[in-house]
N, C-alpha and C positions, 0 to 999 in steps of 0.2 A: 162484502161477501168474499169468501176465501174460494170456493169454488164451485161453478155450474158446470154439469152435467146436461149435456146440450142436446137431442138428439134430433135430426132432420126425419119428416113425414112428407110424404105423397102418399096418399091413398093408401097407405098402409092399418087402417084401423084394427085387422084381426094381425095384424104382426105386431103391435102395439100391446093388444089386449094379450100376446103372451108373452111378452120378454118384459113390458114397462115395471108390472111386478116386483119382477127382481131389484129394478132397476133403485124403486122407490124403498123396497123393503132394506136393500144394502147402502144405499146411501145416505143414511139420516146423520146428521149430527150438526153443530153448530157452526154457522158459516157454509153451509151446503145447499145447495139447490139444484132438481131437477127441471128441466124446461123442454119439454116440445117447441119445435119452430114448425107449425105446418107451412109448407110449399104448395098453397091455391088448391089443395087437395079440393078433392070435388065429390067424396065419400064420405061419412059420419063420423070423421075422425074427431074432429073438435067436437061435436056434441057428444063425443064416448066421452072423450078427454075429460067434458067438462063433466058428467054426471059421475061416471066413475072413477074418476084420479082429479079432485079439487083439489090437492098439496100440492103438481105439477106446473109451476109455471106454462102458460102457453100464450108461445111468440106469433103471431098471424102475418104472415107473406103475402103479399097479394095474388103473384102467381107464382107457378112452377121456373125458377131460376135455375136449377140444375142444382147438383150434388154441391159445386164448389159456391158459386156465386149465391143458396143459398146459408151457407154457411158464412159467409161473408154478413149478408145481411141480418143475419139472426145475430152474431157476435156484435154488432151495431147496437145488441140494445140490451147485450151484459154488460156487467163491470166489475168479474169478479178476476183476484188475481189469475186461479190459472181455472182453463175452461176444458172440459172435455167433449171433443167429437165425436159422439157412439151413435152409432147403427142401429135402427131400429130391430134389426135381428139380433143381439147380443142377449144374451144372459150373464146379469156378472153373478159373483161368489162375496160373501160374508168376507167384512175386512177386503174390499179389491183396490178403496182410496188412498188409505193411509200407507200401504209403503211407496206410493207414487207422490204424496203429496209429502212425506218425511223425507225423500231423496233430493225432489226439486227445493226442498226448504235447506238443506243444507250442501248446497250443488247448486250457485249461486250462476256458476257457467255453463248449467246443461239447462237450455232452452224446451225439449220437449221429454217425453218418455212414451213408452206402451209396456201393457201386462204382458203377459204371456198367453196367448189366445190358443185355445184345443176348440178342433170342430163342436159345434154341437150336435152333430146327425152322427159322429162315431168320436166320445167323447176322452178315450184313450190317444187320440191322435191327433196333431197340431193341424192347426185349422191353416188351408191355401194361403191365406192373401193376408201373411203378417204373422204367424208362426212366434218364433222367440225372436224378430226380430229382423227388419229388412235391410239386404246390402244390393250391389253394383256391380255389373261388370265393366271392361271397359266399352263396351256397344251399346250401354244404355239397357242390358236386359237386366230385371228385378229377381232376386231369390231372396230366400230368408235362412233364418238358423232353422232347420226345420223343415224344409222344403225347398228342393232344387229343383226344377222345372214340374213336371208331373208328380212328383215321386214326392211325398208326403209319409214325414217317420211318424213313430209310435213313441209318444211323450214315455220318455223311462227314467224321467230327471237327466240326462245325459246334456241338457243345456239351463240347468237351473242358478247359471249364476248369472250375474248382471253384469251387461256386454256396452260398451258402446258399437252403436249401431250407425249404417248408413241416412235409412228411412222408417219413421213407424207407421204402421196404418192407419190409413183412416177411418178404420171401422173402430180403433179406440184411442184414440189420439187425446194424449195428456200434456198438453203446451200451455207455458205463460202467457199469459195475456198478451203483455207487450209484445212480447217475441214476434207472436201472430202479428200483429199489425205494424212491427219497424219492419218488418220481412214483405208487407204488404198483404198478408193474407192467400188464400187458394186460389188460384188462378180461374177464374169467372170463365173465361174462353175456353176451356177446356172441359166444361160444362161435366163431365163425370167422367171417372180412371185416368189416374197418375196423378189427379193434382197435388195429393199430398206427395210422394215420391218428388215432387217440383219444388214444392214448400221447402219442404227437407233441406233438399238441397242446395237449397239457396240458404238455410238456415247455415248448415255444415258449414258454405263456402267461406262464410264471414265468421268463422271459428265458433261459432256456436256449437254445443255439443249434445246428441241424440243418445238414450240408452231405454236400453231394454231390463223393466223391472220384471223378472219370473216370478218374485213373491205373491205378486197381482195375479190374478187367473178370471180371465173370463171364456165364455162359447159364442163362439158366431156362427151362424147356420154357411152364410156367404151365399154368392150367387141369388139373391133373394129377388134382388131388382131386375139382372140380365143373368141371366143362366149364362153358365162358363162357355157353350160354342154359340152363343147369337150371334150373328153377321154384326148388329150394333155393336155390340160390345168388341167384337175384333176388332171391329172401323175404330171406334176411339183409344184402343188399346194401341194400336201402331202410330196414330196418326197423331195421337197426344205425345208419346213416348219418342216420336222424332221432333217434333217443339220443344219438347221438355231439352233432350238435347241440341237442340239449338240456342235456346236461350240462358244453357248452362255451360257447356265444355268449350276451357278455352280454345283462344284463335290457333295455339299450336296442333291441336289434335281435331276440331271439326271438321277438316275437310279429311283426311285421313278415315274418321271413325265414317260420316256421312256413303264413303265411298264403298267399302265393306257394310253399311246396313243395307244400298240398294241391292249389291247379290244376298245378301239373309233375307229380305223380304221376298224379295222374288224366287227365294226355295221353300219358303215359309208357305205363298199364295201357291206353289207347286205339290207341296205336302197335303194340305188343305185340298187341293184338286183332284190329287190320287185317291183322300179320305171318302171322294163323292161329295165332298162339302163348295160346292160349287158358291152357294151366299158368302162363303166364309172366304174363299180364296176373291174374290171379286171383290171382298170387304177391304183386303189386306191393296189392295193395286189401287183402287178410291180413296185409298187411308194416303198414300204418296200423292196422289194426285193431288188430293186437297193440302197436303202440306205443302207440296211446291208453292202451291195458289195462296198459300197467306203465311208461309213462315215470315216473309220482311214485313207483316206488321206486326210485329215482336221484335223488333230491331230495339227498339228503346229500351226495351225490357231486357235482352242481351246486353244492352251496354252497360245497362246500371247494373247486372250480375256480374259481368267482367271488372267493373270498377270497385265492386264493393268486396270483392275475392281476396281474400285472404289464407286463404289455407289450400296448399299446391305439393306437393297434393292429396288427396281429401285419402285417408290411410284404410276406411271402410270400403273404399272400390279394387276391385282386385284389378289389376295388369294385365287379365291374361282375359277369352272369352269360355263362360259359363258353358256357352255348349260344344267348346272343343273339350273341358274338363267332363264334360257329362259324358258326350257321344263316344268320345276318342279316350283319355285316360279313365273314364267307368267313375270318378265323383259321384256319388248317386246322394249320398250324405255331405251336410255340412263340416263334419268332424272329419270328413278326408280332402279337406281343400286346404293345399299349402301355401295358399299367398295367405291366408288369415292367419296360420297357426300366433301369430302375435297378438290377435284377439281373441282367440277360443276361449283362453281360462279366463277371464273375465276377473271382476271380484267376488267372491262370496256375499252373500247375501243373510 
């Protein structure tokens, strides 16, 4: 099999019955395959599955493993060369495979790719969480080509070439097999948000290389699972995002970077306090708490990222932080950030 199209289910059976469509309709061809993995969903998903989408493989979990771990255990029972992570919210577009699977076929050292993702609720405009493409700052915070903190541009072709990137998302994640699994796969612990942003970057570290295909276009509604301000979703968004670096940045800059994220968190859970968002700021102080309490069982995992580092350093994280360039020099766009101008133009596509 050349490629599955994989996509993880909880209880999503009417988010199913609108995007799998597309899903099945755009990706036919020889060596392809679509698969559900349901996650112990406990809704009529599999029996949709089965009565109206028989072509769909469908992988059965016994339970709810989480976004990462089960992703993990659904690619346990592919075997196709490169696999893709999509979202039960996506909608892709006519022709979305082939310029992702023509790139990795001849791009023998670029380990994963993503399309180029436009909202789907305003389909002029790059969708939050993966845009043309995810990079770094130095504190561990995520942007994309496409979207700097809140501020989400209006697709105008103005980033239609094909970029090497930091991180793709994993609402459509186009990685080799292997890759996935010499890297270890998504971090299970981290049970959902950032584990791809982790993956990644443990990919990068060891010279592996990420790009962003624009040719591709698919829609992702986002927010589908945890609406953009639920307390949960804060909680794992901070709490993952300080593991993620701990078990990534070397020994020269972790205590440094560590030392600066505790005053950004603590104006973050202040921000959040001013907003009236009391779950949300109370999310962000539990989010540390609980890292303190289990970052050293990740200790082994940091060492084998430390050892296996190769690439120092990684040329997709900018030097400087994302929201001194936002708040203080006005960055509001990707195309006015001067630590990248070396990857802006990208190549043509």
């Amino acid at each position: 099999m050349k490629v599955s199209v994989v996509i993880l289910n909880w209880n999503g059976c009417d988010m199913l019955r609108n995007f799998l469509p597309s899903v099945v309709r755009y990706s036919e061809g020889e060596g392809i395959e679509v698969c559900v993995a349901d996650n112990g969903s406990t809704d009529v998903s599999v029996e949709m599955l089965r009565k109206e989408f028989p072509s769909v493989r469908t992988i059965l979990l016994e339970h709810n493993h989480g976004f990462a771990d089960g992703y993990n255990q659904a690619l346990q029972q592919v075997e196709s060369e490169y696999v893709v992570l999509l979202n039960s919210d996506v909608e892709v577009t006519e022709h979305w495979l082939e310029p992702m699977i023509d790139y990795l076929d001849n791009h023998p050292e670029v380990a994963a790719c993503q399309p180029k993702i436009r909202s789907q609720r305003q389909k002029e405009y790059f969708e939050y969480a993966g845009a043309a493409g995810g990079f770094m700052d130095k504190y561990g915070y995520p942007f994309c080509r496409g979207r700097i903190l809140g501020v989400v541009e209006k697709d105008e072709g103005q980033y239609n070439t094909m970029i090497p990137i930091f991180w793709a998302t994993g609402a459509a994640l186009f990685i080799r097999h292997t890759d996935y699994q010499e890297a270890g796969g998504l971090d299970g612990r981290f049970f959902a948000h950032m584990e791809e942003i982790d993956l990644c970057w443990r990919l990068r570290s060891r010279s592996r290389k990420i790009v962003c295909i624009p040719q591709s276009v698919v829609y992702h509604v986002g927010g589908a699972t945890l609406k953009k301000e639920n307390p949960r979703k804060t909680f794992l968004n901070f709490r993952n995002n300080l593991v993620m670096l701990y078990k990534n940045l070397p020994e020269t800059e972790l205590n440094k970077v560590m030392r600066v994220r505790v005053w950004l968190d603590y104006v973050a859970a202040l921000v959040f306090l001013l907003k009236g968002q009391l779950d949300n700021a109370r999310a962000v102080i539990q989010a540390r708490k609980e890292y303190k309490r289990i970052c050293y069982s990740f200790s082994s995992s940091r060492e084998e990222n430390i050892r296996k580092n190769l690439l120092k350093p990684i040329p997709e994280q900018i030097k400087s932080s994302i929201l001194w360039q936002f708040y203080v020099r006005g960055c509001k766009r990707f195309s006015q950030l001067s630590d990248l101008k070396g990857l802006q133009n990208g190549t043509k596509g």
